[in-house]
N, C-alpha and C positions, 0 to 999 in steps of 0.2 A: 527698227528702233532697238536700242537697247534696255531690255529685261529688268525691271528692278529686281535688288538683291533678295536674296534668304536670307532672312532673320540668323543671326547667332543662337538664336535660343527658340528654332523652330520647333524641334519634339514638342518642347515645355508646352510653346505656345500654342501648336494642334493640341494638344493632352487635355490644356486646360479649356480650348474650345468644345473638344468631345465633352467633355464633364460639368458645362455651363446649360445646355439645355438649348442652346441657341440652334443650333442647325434642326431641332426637331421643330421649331416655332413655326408654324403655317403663318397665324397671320397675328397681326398684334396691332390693337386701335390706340395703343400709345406712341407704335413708330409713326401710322398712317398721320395723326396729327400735327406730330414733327416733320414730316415729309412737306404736307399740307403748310402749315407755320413758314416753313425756309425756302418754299416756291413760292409764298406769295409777298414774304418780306422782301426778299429780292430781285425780285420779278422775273425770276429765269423758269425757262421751259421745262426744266427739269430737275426733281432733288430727291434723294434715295437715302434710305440706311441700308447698308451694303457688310455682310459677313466673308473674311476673307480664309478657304479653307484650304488643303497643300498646293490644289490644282484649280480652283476658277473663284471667281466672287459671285456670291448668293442674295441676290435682293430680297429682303427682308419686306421694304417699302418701297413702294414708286412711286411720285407724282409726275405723270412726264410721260413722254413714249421713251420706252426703253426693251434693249433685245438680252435677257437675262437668261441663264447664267451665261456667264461669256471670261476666256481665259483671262488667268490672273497673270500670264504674261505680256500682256499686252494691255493692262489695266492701270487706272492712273492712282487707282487705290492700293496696287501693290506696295507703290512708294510711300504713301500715305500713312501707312502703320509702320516705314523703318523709322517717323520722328515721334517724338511728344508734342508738338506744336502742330499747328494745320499747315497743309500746302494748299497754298494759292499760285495759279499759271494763267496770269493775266492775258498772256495769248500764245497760247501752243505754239502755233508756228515757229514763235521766238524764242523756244525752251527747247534744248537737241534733247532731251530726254522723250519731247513728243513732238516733235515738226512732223515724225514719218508715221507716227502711229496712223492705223488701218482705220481709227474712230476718228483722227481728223482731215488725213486727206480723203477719204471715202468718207461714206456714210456713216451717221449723219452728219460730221463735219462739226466734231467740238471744237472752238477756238476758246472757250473760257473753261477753269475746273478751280473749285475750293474744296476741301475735304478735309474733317474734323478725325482724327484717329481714335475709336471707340475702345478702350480698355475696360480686363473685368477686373473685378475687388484686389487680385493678385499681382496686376500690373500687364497684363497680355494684352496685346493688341491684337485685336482678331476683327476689326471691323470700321466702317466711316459711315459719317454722315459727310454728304458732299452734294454739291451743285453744280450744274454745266448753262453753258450758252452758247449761242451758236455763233455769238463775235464775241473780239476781245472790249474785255471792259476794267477800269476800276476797280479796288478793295481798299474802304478807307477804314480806317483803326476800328471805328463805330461797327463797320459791317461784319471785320475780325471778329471784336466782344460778341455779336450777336450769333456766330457760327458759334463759337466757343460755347456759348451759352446752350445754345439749342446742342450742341455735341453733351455738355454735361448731363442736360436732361437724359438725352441718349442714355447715357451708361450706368443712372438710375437705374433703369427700364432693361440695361441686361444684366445690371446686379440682380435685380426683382427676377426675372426669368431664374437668374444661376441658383438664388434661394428656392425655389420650389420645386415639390419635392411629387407632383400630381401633376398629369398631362391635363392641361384644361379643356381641351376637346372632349373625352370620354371618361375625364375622373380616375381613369388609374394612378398606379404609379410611373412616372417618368425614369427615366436614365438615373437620374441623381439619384430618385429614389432610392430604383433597388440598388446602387451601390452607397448608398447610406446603409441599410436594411438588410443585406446581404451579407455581410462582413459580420456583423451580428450573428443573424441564421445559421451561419458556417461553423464560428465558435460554437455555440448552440450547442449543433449536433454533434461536433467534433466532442466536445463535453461528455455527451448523454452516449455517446456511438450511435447515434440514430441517423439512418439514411434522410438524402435529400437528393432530389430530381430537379432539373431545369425540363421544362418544355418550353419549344421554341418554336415561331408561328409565323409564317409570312402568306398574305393574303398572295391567292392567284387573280390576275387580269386585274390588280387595282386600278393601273395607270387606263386600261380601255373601260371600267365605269367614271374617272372623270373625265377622261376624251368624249366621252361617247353621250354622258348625262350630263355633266357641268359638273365643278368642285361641290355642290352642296350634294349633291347626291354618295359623293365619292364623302364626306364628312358623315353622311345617314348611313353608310357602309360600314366606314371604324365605328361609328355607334352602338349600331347593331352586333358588330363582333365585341365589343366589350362587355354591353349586357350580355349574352348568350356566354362569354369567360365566366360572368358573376354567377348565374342560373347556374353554370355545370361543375362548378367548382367550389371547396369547402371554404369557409370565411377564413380558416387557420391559413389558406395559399396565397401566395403574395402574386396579384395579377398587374404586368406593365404591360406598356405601349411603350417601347422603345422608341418610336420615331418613323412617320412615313405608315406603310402597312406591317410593321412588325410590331408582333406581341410575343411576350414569354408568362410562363409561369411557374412560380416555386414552389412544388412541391415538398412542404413539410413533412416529417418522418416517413417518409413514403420513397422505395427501388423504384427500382427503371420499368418493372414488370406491371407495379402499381398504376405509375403513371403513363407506363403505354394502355392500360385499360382503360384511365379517365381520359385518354385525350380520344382513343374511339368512345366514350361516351359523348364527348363532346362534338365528333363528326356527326354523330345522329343526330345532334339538336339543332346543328347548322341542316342538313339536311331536311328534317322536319322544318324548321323555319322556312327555308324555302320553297316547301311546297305552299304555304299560302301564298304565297307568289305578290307580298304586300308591295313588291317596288319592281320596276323595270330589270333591274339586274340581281343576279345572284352570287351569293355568298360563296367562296371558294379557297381554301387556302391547305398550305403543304406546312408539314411540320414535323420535327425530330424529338427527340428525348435522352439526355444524358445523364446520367447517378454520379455524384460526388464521390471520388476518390479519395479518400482522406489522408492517405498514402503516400497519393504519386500527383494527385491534381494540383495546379494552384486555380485561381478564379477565371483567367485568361484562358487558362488550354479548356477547362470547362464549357465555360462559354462557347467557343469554339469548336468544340467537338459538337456541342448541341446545333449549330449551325450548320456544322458539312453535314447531320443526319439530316435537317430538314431539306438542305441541298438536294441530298441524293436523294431522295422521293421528289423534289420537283425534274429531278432528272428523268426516274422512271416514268414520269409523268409525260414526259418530252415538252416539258415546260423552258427550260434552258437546253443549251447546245456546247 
């Protein structure tokens, strides 16, 4: 089959997907409704709100059996976000864009696709609501309005995501946040000449506590590391969840020296927490620390160096390879 294209204005539209909140979203009971709503208005086996990011498409929602994440080269949603309007392929086999795709002569064998292109506030298309069946059927105008509709809802709901500015999972601050909050900080202390610290956190073996427990266990995990951030950290420090098992935190007027001492503070609390031994698994995570350059840094190379330290001690760790 051949590929749908790249966007003209891919950076924009990754940049603006990074900076929406969307890709950190575990789960959201406003997609599962729309999923639920557009599987059973049209009576198909299957309907999803689907995030499209450089290299695969991210279900958000499923109602349906569905094998996720799965490339965006061979996805019917890649085409999907090159229009403003929905695409509808009333029967694959008859469309050369998908007669060969691997999802309809193999398993499971879609013959039907609709898909709404979900845009944020700014105009980026980074995402669908869409429907499959597994024969070709009809779209009468009525069923268009009705995708349209439920698509609009959609983009509600990731305008709402891109506004806030707190991970709802654990109450931190999100992504948006600290780069609301950050920019600030920086001026701050560029201001005052007063240092500033990023510490940077990625849990060890997250992905084998929710293989191993189920996701809720692996949600009582970021829980538990956020409180223990709030216990071991002053109110003046700005504590995020980035996304997934990473956490940072900004250390106000405080070097590198400072904030390597409070983050071994904070291995000892994790530590002591663990030894009551309240849950099946244990808390474990690798992390770095980098001081603002005021100099030579901008907020990108920052970031980034606070990453490769936390790197390289998961390295020492023989955690990665």
């Amino acid at each position: 089959m051949k590929a749908p294209v790249i966007p003209a204005n891919e950076p924009e539209r990754l940049h603006s997907l990074q900076e929406s909140g969307l890709l950190e979203l575990d789960t959201s009971p406003a997609f599962d409704r729309l999923t639920r709503l557009a599987k059973r208005f049209f009576n198909v086996p299957l309907a999803m709100v689907n995030i499209i990011d450089d290299q695969q498409l991210i279900a958000k929602s499923v109602d349906g059996e569905a094998v996720t994440p799965y490339p965006r080269n061979v996805s019917f949603c890649g085409y999907t976000i090159l229009s403003t309007t929905a695409l509808v392929v009333v029967d694959t086999l008859r469309d050369a864009r998908f007669a060969d795709n691997p999802f309809v002569i193999g398993q499971p064998g879609f013959r039907f696709y609709a898909g709404f292109p979900l845009r944020l506030r700014d105009g980026a298309s980074v995402g669908t609501l869409c429907i499959f069946d597994y024969a070709p059927r009809e779209f009468t105008d009525t069923d268009l309005s009705v995708l349209c509709d439920l698509g609009a809802l959609a983009e509600d709901e990731f305008a709402a995501v891109s506004a806030a500015t707190t991970d709802e999972l654990t109450g931190l601050f999100n992504r948006r946040g600290f780069n609301q909050f950050v920019r600030f900080t920086l001026s701050v202390a560029r201001r005052r000449a007063e240092p500033l610290t990023l510490g940077w956190m990625d849990l060890d073996h997250f992905k084998q506590i929710n293989d191993q427990y189920g996701h809720e266990e692996g949600d009582k995990a970021l829980k538990v590391m956020a409180g223990l951030l709030r216990a071991s950290f002053r109110e003046a420090d700005l504590l995020v969840r980035f996304g997934g098992d990473e956490f940072a935190v900004l250390f106000a007027d405080t070097d590198e020296q400072g904030a390597w001492i409070a983050m071994h503070y904070l291995t000892e609390q994790v530590a002591h927490y663990n030894e009551r031994k309240l849950h099946p698994w244990t808390l474990q995570f690798s992390w770095g620390v980098s001081e603002f350059d005021h100099n030579r840094n901008d907020q990108q190379q920052w970031l980034k160096k606070a990453d490769e330290n936390m790197f390289t001690m998961k390295q020492h760790r023989g955690l990665v390879r």
